[in-house]
Backbone as a chain_set.jsonl record, in Angstrom:
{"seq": "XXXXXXXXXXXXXXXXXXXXXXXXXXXXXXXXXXXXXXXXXXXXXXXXXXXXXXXXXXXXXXXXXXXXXXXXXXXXXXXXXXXXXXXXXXXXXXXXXXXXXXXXXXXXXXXXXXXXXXXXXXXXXXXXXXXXXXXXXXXXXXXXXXXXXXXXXXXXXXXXX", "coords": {"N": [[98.55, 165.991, 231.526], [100.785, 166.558, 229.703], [102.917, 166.941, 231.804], [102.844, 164.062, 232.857], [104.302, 162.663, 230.255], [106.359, 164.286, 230.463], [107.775, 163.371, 232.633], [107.156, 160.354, 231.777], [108.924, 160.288, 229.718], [111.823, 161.305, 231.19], [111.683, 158.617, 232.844], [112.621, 156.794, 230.485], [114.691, 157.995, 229.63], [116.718, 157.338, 231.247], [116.646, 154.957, 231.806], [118.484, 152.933, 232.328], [120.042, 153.862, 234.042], [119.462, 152.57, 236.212], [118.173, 152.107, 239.737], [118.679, 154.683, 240.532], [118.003, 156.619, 238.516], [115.045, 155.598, 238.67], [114.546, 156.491, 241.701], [115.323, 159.052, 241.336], [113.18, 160.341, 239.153], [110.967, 159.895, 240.524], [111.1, 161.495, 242.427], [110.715, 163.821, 240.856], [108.433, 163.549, 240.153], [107.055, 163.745, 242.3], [107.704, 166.312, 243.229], [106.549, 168.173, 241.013], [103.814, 166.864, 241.432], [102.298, 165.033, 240.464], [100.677, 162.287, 239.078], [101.6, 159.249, 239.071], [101.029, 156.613, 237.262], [100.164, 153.444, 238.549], [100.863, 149.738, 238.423], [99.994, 146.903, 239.712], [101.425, 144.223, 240.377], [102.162, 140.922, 241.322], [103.689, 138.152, 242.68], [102.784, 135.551, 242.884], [101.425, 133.207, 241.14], [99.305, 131.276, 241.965], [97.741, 133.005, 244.087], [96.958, 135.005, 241.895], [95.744, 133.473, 240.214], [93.253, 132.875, 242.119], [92.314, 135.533, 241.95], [91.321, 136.309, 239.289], [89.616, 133.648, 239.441], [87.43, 135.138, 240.613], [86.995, 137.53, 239.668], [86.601, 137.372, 236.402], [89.279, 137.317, 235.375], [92.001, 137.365, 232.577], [95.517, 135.809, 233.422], [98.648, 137.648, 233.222], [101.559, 136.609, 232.771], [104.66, 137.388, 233.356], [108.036, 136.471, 232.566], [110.936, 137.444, 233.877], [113.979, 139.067, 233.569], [114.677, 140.856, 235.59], [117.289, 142.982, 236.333], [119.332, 142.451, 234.59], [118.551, 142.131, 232.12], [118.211, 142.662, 228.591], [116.073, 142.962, 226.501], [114.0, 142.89, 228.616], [113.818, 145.256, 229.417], [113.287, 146.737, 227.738], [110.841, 146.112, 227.175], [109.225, 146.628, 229.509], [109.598, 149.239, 229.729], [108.644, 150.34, 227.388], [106.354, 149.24, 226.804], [104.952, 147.942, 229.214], [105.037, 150.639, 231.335], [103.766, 152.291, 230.048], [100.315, 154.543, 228.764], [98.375, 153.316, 227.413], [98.656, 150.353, 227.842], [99.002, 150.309, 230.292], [95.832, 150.938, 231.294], [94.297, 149.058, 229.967], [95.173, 146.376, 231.175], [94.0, 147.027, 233.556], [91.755, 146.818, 233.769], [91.711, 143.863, 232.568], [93.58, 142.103, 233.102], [95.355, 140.002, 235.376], [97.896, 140.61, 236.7], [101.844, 139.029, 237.009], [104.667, 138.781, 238.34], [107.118, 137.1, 237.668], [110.311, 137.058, 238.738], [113.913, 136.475, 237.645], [116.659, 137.901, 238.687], [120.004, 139.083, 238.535], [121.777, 140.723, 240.523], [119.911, 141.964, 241.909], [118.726, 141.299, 245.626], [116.727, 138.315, 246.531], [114.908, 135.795, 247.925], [115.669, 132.83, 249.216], [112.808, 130.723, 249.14], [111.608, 132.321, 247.595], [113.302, 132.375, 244.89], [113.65, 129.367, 244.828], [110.35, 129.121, 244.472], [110.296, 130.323, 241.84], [111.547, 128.974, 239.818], [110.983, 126.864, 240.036], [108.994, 127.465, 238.519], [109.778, 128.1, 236.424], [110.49, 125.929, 234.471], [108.163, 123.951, 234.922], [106.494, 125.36, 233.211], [108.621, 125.228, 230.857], [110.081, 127.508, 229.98], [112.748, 129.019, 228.142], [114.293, 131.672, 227.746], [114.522, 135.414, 228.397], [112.671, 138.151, 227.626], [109.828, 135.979, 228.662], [106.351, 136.33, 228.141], [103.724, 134.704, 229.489], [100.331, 134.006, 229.018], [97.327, 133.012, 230.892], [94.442, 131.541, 231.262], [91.739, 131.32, 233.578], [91.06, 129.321, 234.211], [94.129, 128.157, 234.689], [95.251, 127.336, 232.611], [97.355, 127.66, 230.098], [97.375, 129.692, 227.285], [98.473, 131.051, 225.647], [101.596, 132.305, 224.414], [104.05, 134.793, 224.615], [106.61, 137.803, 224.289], [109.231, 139.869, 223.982], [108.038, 142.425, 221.829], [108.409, 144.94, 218.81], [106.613, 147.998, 218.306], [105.1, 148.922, 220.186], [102.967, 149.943, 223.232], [100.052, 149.979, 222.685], [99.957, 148.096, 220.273], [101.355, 145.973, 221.211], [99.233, 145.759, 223.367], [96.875, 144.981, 221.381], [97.964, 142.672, 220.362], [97.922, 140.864, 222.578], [95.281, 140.459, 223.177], [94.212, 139.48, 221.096], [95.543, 136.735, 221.395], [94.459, 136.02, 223.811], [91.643, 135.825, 222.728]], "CA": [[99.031, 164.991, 230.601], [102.394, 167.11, 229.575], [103.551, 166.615, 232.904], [102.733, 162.907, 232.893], [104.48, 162.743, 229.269], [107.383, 164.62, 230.266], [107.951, 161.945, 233.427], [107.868, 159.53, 231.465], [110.314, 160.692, 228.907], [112.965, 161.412, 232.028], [112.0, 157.563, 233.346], [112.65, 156.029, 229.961], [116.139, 158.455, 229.36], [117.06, 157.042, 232.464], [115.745, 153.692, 232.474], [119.253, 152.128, 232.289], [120.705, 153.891, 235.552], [118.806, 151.527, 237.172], [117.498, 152.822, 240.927], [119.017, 155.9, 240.445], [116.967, 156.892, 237.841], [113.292, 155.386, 239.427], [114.32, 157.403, 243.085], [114.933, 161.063, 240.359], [111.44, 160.225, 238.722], [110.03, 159.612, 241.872], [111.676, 163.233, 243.714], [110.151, 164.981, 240.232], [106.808, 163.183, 240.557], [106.466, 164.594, 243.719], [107.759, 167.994, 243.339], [105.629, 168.372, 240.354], [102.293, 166.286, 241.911], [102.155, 164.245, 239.022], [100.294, 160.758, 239.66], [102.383, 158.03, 238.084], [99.989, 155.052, 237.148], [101.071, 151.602, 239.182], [100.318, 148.374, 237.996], [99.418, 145.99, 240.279], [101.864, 143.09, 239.864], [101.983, 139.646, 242.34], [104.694, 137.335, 242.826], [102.049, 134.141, 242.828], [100.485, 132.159, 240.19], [98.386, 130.603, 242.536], [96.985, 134.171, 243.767], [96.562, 135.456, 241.073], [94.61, 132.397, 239.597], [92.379, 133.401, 242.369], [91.669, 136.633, 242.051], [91.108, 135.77, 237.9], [88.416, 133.415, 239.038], [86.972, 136.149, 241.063], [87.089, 139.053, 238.305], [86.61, 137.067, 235.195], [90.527, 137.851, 234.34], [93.011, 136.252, 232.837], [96.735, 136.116, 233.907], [99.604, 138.06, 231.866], [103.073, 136.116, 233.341], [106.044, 137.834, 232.976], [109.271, 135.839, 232.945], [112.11, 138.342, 233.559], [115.112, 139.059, 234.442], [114.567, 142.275, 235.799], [118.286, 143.916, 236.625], [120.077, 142.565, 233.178], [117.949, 141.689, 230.716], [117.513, 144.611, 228.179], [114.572, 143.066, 226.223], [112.962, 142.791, 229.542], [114.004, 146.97, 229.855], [112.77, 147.441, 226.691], [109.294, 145.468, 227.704], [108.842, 147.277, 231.026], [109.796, 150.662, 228.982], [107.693, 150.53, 226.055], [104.896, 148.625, 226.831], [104.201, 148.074, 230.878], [104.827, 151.114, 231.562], [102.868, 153.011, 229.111], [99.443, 154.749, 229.651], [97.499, 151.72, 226.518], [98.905, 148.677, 228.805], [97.983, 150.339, 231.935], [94.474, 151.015, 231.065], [93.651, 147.659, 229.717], [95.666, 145.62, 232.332], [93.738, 147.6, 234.751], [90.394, 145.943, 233.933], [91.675, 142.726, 231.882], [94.489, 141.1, 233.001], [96.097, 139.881, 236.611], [99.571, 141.008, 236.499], [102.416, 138.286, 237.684], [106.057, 138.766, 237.594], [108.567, 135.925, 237.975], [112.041, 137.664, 238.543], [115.269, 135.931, 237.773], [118.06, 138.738, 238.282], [121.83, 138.767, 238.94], [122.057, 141.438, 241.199], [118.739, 141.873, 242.844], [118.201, 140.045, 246.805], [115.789, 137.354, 246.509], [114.204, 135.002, 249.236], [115.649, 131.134, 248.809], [112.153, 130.602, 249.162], [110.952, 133.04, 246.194], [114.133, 132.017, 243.618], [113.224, 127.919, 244.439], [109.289, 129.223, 243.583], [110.536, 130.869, 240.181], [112.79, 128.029, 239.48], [109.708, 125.57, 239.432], [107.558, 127.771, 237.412], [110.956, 128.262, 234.744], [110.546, 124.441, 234.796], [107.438, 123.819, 234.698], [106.685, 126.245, 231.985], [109.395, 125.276, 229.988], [111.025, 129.042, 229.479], [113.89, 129.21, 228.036], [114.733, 132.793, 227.346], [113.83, 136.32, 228.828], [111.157, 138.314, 228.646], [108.621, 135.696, 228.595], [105.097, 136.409, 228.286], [102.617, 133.529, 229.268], [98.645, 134.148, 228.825], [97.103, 131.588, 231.59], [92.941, 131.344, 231.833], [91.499, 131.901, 234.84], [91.222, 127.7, 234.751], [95.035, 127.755, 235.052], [95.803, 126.824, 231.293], [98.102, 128.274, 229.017], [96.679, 130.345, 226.034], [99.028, 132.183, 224.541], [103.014, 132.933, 224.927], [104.744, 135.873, 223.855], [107.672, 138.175, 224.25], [108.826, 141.581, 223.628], [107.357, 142.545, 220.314], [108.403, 146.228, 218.827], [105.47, 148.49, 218.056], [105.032, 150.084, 221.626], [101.831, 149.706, 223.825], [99.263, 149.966, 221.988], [100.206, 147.04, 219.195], [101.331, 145.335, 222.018], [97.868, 145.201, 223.59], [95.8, 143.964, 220.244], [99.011, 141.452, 220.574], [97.885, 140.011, 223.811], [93.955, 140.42, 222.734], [94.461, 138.113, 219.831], [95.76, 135.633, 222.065], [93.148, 135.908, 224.139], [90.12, 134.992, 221.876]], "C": [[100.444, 165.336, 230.136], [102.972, 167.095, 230.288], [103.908, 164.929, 233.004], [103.872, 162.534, 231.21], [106.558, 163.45, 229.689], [108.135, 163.764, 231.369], [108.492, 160.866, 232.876], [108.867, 159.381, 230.335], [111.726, 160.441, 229.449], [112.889, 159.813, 232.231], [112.823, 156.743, 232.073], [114.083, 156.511, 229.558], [117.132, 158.033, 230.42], [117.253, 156.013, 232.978], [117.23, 152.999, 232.613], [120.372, 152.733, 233.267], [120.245, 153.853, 236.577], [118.059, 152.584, 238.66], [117.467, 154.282, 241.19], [117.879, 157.26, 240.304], [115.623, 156.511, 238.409], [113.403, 156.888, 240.528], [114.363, 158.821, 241.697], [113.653, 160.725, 239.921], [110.497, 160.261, 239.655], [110.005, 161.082, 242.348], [110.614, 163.706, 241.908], [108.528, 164.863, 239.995], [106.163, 163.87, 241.507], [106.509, 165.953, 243.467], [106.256, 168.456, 242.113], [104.028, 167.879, 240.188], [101.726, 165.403, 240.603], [101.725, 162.921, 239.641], [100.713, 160.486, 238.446], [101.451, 156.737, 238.087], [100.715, 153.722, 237.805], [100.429, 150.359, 238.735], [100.356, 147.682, 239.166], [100.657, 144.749, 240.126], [101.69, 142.242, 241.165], [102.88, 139.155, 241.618], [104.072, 135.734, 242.822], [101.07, 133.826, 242.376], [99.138, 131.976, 241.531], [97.347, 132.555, 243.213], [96.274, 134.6, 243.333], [94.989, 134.519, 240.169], [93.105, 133.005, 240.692], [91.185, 134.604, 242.202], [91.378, 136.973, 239.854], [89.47, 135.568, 237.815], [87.48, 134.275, 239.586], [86.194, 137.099, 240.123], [86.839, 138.516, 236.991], [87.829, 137.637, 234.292], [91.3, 136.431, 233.685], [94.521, 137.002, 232.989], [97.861, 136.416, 233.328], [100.931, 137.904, 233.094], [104.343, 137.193, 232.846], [107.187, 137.599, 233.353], [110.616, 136.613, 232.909], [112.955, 138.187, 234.382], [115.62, 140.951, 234.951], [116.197, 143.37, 235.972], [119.585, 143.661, 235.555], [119.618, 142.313, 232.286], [117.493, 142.466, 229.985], [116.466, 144.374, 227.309], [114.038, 143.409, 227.162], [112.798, 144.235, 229.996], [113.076, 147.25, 229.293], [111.194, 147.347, 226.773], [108.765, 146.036, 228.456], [108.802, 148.868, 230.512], [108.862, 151.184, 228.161], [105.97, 150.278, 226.175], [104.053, 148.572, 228.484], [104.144, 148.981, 231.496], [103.74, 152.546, 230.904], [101.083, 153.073, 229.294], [98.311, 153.462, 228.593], [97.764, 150.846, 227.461], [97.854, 149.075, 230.028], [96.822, 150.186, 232.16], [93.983, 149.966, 230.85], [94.574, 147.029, 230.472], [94.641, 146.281, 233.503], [92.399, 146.969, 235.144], [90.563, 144.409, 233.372], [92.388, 141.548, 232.249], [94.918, 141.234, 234.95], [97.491, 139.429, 236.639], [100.586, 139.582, 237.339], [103.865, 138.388, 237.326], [106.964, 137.85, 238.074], [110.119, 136.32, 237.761], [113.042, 136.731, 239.004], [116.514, 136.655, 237.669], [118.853, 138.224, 239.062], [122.005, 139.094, 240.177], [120.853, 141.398, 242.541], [118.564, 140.675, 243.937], [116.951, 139.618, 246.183], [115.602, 136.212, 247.847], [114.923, 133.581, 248.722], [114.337, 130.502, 248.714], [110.973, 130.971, 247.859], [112.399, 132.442, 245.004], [113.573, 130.518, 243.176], [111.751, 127.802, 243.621], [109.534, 129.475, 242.259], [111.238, 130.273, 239.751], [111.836, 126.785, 239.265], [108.905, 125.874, 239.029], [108.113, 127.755, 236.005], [110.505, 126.718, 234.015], [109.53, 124.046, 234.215], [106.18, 124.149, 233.319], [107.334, 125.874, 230.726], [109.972, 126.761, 229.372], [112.141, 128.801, 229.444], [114.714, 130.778, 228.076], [113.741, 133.858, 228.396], [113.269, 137.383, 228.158], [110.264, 137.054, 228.09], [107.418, 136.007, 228.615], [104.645, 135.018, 228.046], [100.95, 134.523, 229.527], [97.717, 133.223, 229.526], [95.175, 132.14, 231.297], [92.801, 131.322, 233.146], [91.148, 130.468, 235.339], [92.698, 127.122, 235.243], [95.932, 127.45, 233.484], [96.353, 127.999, 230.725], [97.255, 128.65, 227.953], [97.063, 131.599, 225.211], [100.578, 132.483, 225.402], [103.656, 133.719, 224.01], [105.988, 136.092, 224.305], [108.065, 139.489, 224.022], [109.012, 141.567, 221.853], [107.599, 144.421, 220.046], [107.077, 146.967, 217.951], [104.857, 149.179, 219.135], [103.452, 148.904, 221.96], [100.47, 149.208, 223.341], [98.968, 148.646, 220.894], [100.275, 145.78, 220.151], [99.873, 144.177, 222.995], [97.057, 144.428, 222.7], [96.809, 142.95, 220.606], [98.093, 140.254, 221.423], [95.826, 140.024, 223.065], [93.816, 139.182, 222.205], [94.457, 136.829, 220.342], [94.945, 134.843, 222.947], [91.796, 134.688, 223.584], [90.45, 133.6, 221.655]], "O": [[101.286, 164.438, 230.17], [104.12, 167.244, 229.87], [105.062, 164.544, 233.196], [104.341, 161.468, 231.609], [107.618, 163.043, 229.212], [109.248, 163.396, 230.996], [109.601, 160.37, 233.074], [109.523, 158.356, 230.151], [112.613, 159.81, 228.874], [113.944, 159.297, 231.862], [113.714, 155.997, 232.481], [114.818, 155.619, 229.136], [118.301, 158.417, 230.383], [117.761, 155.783, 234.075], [116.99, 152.076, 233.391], [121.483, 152.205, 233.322], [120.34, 154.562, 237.578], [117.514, 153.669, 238.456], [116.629, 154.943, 241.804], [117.33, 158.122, 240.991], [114.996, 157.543, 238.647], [112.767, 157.935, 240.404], [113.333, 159.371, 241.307], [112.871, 161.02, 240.825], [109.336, 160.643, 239.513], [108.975, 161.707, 242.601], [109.451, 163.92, 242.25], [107.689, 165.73, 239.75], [105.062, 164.419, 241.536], [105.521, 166.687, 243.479], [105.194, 168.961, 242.477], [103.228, 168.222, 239.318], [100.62, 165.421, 240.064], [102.327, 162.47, 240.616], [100.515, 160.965, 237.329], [101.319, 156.006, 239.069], [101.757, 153.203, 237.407], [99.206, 150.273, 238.842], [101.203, 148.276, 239.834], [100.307, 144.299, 239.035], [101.1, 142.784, 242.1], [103.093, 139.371, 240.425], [104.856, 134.787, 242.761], [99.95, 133.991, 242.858], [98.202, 132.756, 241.708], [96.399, 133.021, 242.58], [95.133, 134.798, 243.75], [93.863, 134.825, 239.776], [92.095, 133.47, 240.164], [89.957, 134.657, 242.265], [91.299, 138.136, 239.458], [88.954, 135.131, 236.786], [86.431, 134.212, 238.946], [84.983, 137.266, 239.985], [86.864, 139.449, 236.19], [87.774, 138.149, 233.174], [91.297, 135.232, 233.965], [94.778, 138.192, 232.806], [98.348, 135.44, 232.757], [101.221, 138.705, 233.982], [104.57, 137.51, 231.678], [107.652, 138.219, 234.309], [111.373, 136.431, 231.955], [112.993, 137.572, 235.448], [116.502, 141.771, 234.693], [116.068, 144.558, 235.68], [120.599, 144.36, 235.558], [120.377, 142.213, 231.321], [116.488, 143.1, 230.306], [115.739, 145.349, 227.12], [113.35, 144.407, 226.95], [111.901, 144.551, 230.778], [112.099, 147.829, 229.767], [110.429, 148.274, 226.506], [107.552, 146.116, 228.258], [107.939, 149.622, 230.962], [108.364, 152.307, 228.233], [104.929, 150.833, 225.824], [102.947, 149.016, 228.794], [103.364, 148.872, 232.442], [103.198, 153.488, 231.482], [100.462, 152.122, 229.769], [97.505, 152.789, 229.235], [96.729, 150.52, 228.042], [96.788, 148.671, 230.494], [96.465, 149.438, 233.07], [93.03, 149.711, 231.586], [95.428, 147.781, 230.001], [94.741, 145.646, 234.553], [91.98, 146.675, 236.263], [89.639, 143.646, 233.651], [92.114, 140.384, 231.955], [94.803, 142.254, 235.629], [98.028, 138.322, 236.612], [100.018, 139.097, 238.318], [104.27, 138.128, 236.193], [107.561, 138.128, 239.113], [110.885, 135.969, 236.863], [113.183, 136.263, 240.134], [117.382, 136.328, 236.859], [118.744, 137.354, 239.926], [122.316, 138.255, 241.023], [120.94, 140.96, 243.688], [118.35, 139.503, 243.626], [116.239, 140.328, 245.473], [116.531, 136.068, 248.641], [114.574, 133.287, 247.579], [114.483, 129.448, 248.096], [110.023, 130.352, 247.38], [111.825, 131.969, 244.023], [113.191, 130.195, 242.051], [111.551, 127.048, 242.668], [108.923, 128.774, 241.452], [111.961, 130.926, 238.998], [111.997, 125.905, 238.42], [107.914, 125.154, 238.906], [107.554, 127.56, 234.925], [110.2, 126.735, 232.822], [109.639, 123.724, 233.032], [105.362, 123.425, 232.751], [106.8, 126.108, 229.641], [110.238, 126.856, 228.173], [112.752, 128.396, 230.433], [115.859, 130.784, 228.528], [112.713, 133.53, 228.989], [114.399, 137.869, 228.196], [109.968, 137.181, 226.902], [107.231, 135.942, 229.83], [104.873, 134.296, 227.076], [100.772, 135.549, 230.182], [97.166, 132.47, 228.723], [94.968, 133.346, 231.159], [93.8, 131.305, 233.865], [90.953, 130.249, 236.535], [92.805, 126.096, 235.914], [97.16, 127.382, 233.427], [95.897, 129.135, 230.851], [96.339, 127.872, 227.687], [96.538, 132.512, 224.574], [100.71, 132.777, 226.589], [103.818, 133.435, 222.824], [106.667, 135.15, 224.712], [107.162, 140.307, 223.85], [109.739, 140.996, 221.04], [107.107, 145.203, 220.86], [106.641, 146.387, 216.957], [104.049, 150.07, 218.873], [103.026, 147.867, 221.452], [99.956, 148.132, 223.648], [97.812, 148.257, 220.73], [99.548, 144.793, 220.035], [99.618, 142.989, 223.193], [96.557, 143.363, 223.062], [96.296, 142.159, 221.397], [97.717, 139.148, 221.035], [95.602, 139.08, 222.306], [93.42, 138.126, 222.698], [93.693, 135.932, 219.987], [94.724, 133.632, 222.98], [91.336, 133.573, 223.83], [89.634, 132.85, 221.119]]}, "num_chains": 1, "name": "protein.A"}
């Protein structure tokens, strides 16, 4: 756990020299055999809806802008990567991320998809959090909220019920 702890200390002192920083976390993961927890994410609503009605989940959206948006750092920092989210995302929720960055390649195929969910949605701003049912409906939209992981989670709970 002090290994895991001191990881993610370096990822989060780090988190804002972008790839750099992931590949060093990655080389000291390894050297030091440290399993880093992965979330699961998907690139499609529709997917995901599946594998929802499957599992009795529901679907935690995330509207970002992954390579400038520093709520969306601070979101991915604090809360998604943290070992509270992971744990309950791991049995509760079916992860989905809708990336709109600057920098980052994208597919004309994947930007036009995330361009008719912005839309469709109505998002204006980044980080979004949507809360879908495993019928497809909306039930809750958030955002980054400070209080870390943990607060975070009752957050999304709440929304839930």
């Amino acid at each position: 756990m002090k290994k895991f702890l001191i990881l993610m200390s370096i990822m989060l002192i780090l988190a804002g020299c972008g790839k750099k920083a992931e590949e060093a976390a990655k080389e000291t993961a390894v050297k030091e055999k440290i399993t880093v927890p992965v979330l699961n994410w998907t690139y499609s609503i529709e997917e995901a809806l599946k594998t929802a009605n499957e599992k009795n989940l529901t679907l935690l959206v995330n509207f970002t802008g992954s390579d400038w948006c520093g709520w969306c750092f601070r979101l991915r920092d604090e809360v998604f990567s943290q070992p509270d989210f992971i744990e309950y995302a791991k049995n509760s929720l079916v992860l989905v991320e809708l990336d709109y960055p600057q920098k980052k390649e994208q597919t004309d195929e994947m930007k036009a998809y995330n361009r008719k969910l912005l839309e469709k949605y109505g998002v204006r701003g980044f980080p979004t959090i949507l809360l879908i049912n495993k019928e497809g409906n909306e039930i809750g939209r958030t955002g980054y909220k400070q209080g870390g992981a943990a607060a975070y989670v009752e957050h999304i709970k709440s929304s839930i019920k």
